[in-house]
C-alpha positions in Angstrom: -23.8 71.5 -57.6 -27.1 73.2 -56.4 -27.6 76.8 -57.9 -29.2 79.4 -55.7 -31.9 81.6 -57.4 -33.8 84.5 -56.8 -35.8 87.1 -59.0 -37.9 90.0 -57.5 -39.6 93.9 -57.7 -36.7 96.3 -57.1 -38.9 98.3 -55.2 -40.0 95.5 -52.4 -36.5 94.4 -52.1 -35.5 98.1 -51.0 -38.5 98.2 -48.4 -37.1 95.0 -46.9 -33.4 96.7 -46.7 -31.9 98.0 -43.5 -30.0 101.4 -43.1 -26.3 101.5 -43.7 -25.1 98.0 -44.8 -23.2 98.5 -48.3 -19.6 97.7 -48.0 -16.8 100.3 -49.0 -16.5 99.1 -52.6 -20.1 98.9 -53.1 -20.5 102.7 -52.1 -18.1 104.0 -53.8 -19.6 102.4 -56.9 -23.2 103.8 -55.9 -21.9 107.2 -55.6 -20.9 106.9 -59.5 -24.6 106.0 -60.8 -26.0 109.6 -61.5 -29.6 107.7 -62.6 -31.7 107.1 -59.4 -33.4 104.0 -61.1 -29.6 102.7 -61.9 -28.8 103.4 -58.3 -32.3 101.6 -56.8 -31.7 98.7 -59.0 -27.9 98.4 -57.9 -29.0 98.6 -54.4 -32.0 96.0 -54.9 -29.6 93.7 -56.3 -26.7 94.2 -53.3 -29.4 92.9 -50.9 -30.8 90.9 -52.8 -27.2 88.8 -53.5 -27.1 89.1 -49.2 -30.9 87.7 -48.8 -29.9 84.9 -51.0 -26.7 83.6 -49.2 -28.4 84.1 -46.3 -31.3 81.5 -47.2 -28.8 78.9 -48.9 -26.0 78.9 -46.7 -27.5 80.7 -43.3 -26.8 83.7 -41.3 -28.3 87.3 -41.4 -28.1 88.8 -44.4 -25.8 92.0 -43.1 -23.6 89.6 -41.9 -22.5 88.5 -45.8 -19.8 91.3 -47.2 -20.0 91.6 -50.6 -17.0 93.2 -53.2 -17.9 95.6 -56.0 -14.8 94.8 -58.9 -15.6 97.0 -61.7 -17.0 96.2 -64.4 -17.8 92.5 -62.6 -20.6 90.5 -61.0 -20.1 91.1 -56.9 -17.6 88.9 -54.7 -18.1 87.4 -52.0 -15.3 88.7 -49.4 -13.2 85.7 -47.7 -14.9 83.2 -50.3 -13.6 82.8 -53.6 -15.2 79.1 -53.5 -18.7 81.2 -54.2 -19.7 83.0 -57.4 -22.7 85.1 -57.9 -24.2 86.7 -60.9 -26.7 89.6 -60.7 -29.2 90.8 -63.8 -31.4 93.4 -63.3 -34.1 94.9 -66.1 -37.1 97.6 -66.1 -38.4 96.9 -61.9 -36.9 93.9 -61.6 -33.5 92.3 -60.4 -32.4 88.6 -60.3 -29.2 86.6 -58.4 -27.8 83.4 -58.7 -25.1 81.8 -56.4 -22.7 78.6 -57.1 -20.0 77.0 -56.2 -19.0 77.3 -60.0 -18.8 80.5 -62.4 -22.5 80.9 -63.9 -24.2 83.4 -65.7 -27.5 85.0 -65.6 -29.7 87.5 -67.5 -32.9 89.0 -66.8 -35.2 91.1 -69.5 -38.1 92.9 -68.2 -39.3 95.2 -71.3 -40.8 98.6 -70.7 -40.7 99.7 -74.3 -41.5 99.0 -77.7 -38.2 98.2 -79.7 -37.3 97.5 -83.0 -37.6 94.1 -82.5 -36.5 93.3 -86.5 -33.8 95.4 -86.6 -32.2 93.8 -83.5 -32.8 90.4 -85.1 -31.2 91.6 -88.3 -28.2 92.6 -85.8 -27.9 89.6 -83.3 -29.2 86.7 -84.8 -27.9 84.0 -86.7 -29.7 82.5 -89.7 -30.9 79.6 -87.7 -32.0 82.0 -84.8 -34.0 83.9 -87.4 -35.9 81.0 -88.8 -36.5 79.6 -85.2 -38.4 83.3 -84.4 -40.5 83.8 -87.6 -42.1 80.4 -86.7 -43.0 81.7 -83.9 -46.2 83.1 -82.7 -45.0 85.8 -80.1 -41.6 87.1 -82.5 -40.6 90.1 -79.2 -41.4 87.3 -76.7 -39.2 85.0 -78.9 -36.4 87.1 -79.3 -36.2 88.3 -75.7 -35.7 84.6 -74.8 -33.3 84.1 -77.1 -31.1 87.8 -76.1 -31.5 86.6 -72.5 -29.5 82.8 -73.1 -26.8 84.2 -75.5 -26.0 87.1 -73.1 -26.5 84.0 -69.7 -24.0 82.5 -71.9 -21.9 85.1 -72.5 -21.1 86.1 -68.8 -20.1 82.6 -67.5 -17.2 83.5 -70.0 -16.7 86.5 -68.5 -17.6 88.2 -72.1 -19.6 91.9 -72.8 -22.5 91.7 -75.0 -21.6 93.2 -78.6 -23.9 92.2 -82.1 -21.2 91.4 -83.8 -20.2 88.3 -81.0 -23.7 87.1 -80.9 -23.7 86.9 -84.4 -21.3 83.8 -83.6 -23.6 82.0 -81.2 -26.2 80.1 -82.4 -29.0 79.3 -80.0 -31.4 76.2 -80.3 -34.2 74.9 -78.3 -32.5 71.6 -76.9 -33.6 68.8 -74.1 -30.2 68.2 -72.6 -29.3 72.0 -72.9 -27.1 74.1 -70.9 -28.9 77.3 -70.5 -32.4 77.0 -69.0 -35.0 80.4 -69.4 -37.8 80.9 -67.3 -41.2 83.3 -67.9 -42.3 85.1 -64.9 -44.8 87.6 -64.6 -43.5 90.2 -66.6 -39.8 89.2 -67.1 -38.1 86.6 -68.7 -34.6 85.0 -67.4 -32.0 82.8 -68.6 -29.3 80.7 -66.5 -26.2 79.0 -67.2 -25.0 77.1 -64.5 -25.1 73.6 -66.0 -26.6 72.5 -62.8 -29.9 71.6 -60.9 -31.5 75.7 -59.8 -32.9 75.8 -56.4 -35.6 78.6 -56.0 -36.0 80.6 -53.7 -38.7 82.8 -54.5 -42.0 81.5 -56.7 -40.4 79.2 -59.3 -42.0 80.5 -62.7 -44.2 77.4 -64.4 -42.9 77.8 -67.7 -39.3 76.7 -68.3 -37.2 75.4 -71.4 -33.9 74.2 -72.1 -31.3 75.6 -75.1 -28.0 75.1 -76.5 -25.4 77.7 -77.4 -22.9 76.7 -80.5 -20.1 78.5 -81.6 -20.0 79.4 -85.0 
């Protein structure tokens, strides 16, 4: 299986959109984000699922009705054999599509955090070792949030400390998470399959294992 991928600005991907194409599910769920940046990101990432089955498997983007389950990645309507998975962070918004479930995160940090307090929260001991040897710690650890949480939603799971505390994550070469830096943003994908881009592929990519503890 081929995965599908795309990662772009929120605001260029709203420039490209037409008027009036969100399907009844998807507006009804707009209309309950009160934050405008919450609502421009969910709208980016609507078109930006459409855009993206449009490319792969052809047709106009409008033409592609999508579902908004709550609480859930978007559906493709009349195609359960398809399975998307949306991320979006700071300006940015990312999709993947399959034939399989997947999951996908995307981190694009506008603020300083307390980077060692969220270690002391998330990570295991191995995890912790893993980012004091490294040089960049935030950069490190944001790589690290984005393939526990990738791993997390092909499961179908919510992100909570006390879970991550029971994945362990390790830099491996036949691993089933793959993380990409782009300019700006980091992502991470689960799809245990060969990723077809569809927008610049970033240069830098690695490969990691999640365990269960």
């Amino acid at each position: 299986m081929t995965v599908h991928i795309a990662c772009g600005a929120v605001e260029a991907l709203l420039a490209q959109a037409p008027e009036a194409w969100l399907s009844a599910s998807e507006t009804a769920r707009l209309a309950t984000l009160t934050s405008a940046k919450r609502r421009d990101q969910f709208t980016a990432a609507r078109w930006q699922a459409r855009w993206l089955l449009a490319r792969a498997l052809g047709g106009d983007p409008v033409a592609w009705t999508l579902e908004a389950p709550h609480d859930a990645p978007p559906a493709v309507a009349g195609r359960p054999d398809l399975f998307l998975s949306i991320s979006h962070s700071g300006g940015f918004t990312a999709c993947a599509l399959g034939t399989e479930p997947l999951g996908l995160d995307l981190e694009a940090p506008q603020r300083r955090r307390d980077i060692a307090g969220l270690i002391d929260l998330c990570c295991t001991p191995g995890e912790r070792a893993i980012l004091a040897r490294s040089a960049d710690q935030e950069a490190a650890f944001y790589e690290l949030w984005t393939v526990k949480e990738a791993w997390l939603k092909r499961r179908g799971e919510w992100i909570a400390p006390r879970r991550l505390q029971q994945l362990d994550a390790r830099p491996a070469v036949d691993g089933d998470v793959q993380t990409w830096d782009g300019m700006g943003w980091r992502l991470a994908l689960w799809a245990g399959d060969q990723a077809h881009w569809w927008t610049p592929r970033p240069p830098t990519s690695r490969s990691w294992r999640v365990i269960e503890l």
